[in-house]
matplotlib code that plots the C-alpha trace (Angstrom):
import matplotlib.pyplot as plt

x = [26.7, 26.4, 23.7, 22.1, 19.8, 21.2, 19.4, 18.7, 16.7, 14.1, 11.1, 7.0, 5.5, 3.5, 2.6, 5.9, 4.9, 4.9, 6.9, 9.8, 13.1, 12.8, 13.2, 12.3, 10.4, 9.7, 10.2, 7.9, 7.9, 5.6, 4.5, 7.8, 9.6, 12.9, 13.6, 15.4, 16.3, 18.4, 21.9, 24.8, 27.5, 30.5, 30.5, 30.0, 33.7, 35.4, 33.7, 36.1, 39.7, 42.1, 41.3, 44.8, 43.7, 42.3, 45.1, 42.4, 39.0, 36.0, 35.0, 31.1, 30.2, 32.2, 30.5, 30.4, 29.7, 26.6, 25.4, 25.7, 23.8, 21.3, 21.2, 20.2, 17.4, 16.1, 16.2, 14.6, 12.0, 11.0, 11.8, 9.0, 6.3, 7.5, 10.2, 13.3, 16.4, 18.8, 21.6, 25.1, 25.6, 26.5, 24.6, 24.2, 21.9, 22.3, 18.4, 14.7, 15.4, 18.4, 16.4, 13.4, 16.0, 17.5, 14.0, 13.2, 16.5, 16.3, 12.6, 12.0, 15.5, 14.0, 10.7, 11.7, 14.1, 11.4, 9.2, 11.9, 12.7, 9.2, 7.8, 11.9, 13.9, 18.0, 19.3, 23.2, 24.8, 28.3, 28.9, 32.3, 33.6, 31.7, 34.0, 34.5, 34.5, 38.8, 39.8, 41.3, 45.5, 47.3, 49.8, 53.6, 55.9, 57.8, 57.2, 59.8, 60.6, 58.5, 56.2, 55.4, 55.9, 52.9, 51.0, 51.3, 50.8, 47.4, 46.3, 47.5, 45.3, 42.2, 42.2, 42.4, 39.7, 37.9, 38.4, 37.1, 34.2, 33.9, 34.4, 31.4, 29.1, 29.0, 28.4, 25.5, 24.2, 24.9, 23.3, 20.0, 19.2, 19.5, 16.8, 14.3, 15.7, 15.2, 19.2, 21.7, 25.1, 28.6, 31.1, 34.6, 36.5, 39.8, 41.9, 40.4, 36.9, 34.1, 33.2, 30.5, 29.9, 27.0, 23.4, 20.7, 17.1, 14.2, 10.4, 8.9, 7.0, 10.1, 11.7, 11.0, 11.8, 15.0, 16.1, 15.1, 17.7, 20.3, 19.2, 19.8, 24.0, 24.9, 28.7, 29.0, 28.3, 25.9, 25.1, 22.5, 21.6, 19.0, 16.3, 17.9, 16.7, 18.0, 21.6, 23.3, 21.0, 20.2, 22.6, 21.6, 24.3, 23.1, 23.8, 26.5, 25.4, 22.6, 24.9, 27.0, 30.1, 29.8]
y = [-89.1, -87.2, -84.9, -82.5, -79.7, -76.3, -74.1, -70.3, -68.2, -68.4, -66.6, -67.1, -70.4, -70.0, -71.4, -70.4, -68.9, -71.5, -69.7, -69.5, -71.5, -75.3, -77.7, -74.9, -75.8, -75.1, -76.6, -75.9, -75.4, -73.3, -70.5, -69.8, -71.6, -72.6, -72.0, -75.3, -77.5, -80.8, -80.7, -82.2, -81.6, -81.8, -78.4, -76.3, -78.7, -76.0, -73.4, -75.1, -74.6, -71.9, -68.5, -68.8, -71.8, -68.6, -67.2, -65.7, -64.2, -67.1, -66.9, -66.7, -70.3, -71.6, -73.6, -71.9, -68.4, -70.4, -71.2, -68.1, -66.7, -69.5, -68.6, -65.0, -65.6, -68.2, -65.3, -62.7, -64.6, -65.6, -61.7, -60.7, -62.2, -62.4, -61.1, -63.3, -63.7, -64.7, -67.5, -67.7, -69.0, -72.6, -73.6, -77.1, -79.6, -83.2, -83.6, -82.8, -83.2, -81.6, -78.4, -78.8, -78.6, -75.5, -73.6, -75.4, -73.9, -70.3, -70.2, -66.8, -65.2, -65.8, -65.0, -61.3, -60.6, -61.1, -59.0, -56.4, -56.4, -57.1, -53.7, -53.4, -53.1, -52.8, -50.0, -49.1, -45.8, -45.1, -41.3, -39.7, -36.3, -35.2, -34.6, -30.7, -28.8, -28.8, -25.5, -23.5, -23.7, -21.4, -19.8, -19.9, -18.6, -15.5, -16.5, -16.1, -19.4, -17.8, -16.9, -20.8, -21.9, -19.8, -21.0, -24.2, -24.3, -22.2, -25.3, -27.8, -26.4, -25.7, -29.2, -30.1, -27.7, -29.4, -32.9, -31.9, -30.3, -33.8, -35.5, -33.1, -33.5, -37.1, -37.3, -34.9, -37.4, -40.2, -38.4, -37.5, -40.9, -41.9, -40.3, -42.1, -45.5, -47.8, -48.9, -48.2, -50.4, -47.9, -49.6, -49.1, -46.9, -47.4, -45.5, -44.8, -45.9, -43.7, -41.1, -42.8, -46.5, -47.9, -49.8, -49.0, -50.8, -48.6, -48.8, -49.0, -46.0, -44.1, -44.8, -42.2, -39.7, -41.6, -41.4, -37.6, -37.1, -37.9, -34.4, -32.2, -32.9, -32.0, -31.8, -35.4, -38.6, -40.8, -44.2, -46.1, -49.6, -51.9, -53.1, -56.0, -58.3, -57.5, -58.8, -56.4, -56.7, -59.6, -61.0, -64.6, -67.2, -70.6, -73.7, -75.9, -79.2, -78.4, -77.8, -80.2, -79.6, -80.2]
z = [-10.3, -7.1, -6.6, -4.0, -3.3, -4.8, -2.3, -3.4, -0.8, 1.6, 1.0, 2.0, 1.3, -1.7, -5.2, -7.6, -10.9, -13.5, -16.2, -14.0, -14.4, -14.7, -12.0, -8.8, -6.0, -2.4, 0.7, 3.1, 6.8, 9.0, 6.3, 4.7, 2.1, 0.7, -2.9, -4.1, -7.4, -7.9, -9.5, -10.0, -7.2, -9.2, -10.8, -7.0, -6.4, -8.1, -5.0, -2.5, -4.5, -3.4, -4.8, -6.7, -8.7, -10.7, -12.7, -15.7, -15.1, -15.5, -19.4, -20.2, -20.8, -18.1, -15.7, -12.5, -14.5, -16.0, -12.6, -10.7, -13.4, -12.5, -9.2, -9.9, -12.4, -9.5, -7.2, -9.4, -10.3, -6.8, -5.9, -8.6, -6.5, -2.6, -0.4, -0.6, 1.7, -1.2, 0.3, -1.1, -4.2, -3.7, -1.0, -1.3, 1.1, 1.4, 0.8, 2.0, 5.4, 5.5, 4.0, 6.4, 9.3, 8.2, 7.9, 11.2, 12.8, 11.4, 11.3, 13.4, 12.4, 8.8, 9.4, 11.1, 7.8, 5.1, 7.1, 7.4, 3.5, 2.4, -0.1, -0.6, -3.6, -3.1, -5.8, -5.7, -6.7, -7.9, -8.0, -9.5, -10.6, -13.3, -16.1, -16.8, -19.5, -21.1, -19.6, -22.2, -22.2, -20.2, -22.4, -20.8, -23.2, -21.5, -18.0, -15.7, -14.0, -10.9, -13.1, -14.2, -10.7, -9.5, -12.0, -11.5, -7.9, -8.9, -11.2, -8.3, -6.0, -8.0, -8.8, -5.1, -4.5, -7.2, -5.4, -2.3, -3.7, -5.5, -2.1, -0.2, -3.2, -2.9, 0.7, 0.2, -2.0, 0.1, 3.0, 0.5, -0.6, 2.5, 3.1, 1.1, 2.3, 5.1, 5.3, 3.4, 2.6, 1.7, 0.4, 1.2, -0.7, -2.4, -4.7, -8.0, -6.6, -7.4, -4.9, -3.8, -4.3, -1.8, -1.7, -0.2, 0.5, -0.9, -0.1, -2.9, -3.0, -2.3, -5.3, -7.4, -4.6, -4.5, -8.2, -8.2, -6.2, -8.9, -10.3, -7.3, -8.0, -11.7, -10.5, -10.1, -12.8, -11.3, -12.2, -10.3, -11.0, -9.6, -9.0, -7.3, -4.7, -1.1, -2.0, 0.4, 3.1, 4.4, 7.0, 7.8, 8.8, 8.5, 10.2, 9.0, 9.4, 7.3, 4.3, 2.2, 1.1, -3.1]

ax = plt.figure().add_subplot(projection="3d")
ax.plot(x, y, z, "-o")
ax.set_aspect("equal")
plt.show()
C-alpha cells in the first residue's frame, strides 16, 4: 500500500479544534501551518487520467466524489477558526519534509495571502431575469397579414428591451456588491448563463450590507450562496518538487 500526505490548505499555526475530521494535523514552520492527513495514493491515480476517461458524471459514493467532499469539510473546519489558503484538491506530498519544504519555499507569498483574506468570507451570486407575470394573449383573428407582422415585431422587441433591461440590472448589481467587498471574481458568461454569475471576498462586517443589496433589484432572481472559504481567491502556485504525483 502506497501512501502520502493529502495536503489541504495552509493556514496559521495553531491547535486544530478536536471535533474536527479524523486523522488532521499541522505541520508547522515559522507561525503558519499546513493542514495535512495520511491516505492511500491509489484513489488520487484516477486525478491523472484523461478528462475523456469520463464518459458519465461521478455517482455519489464514488471514490474521488467521497474525497473531494473530504477535502472541503477539512477546509471548513480549519476555515471556522483561522484564515486558510485552500490548495487543490489532490495535492499529495511525499512526506514531512517534503511539506516543511513547501511552507519553507512559499513562506512570505503565504504569509501576505492569509493576511489579505483574514476577517473574509467568499459569497457567490447568480442573478437572472426574474420571471414576469404571463402577459395576457394577444388576440389575432381578423388581422390583416400586416397587421400580425407588426405585432409581432412589437413582441420581438419588447422582449429585447426586456433583455437589456435584464443585462443593465445585473451589472448594477454586480457593480453594488462590489461595493461592500474587498475583490470580487465574474465569471465568464456563456449562453444560457445567468446574468450574473461571480464571487466575491466580503469583510465580515460587510455582509449584511452586502446581502441587502439583493433587495434594491426585484426585476432580477437572485441566488447567493456562501459562506465559503476563499475558494476563488487565493492564487498560490506551488512548487512542484514538493508534490507527488499519486
Amino acid at each position: 500500500m502506497s501512501v502520502g500526505l493529502c495536503a489541504y490548505a495552509i493556514t496559521r499555526n495553531h491547535v486544530l479544534d478536536p471535533a474536527g475530521p479524523p486523522g488532521v494535523r499541522l505541520i508547522e514552520h515559522r507561525g503558519l501551518g499546513l493542514v495535512v492527513a495520511e491516505v492511500e495514493l491509489a484513489p488520487f491515480a484516477e486525478l491523472e487520467k484523461d478528462p475523456a476517461h469520463w464518459v458519465n458524471e461521478p455517482s455519489e459514493d464514488d471514490p474521488l466524489v467521497m474525497l473531494a467532499r473530504r477535502h472541503d469539510i477539512v477546509v471548513r473546519a480549519v476555515f471556522e477558526h483561522q484564515p486558510v489558503l485552500p490548495l487543490r484538491f489532490g495535492t499529495i506530498l511525499r512526506d514531512e519534509q517534503a511539506a516543511g519544504r513547501l511552507l519553507a519555499d512559499h513562506h512570505d507569498e503565504a504569509a501576505d495571502w492569509l493576511d489579505r483574506v483574514a476577517g473574509h468570507r467568499e459569497w457567490g451570486a447568480r442573478a437572472r431575469q426574474a420571471r414576469p407575470d404571463k402577459p395576457a394573449e394577444t388576440p389575432t383573428e381578423g388581422l390583416s397579414g400586416t397587421e400580425y407582422l407588426a405585432m409581432r415585431r412589437g413582441l420581438l422587441a419588447a422582449a429585447a428591451r426586456t433583455r437589456r433591461d435584464g443585462s443593465t440590472a445585473a451589472a448594477a448589481l454586480h457593480e453594488a456588491l462590489s461595493r461592500h467587498a474587498t475583490e470580487s471574481a465574474p465569471r465568464a458568461r456563456k449562453s444560457g448563463a445567468p446574468l450574473l454569475d461571480a464571487a466575491y471576498l466580503v469583510p465580515a462586517g460587510a455582509e449584511p450590507a452586502f446581502r441587502a443589496e439583493i433587495e434594491r433589484f426585484p426585476e432580477l432572481a437572485v441566488e447567493i450562496t456562501g459562506p465559503w472559504p476563499p475558494y476563488s481567491f487565493v492564487r498560490l502556485e506551488l512548487s512542484t518538487e514538493a508534490v507527488a504525483h499519486a
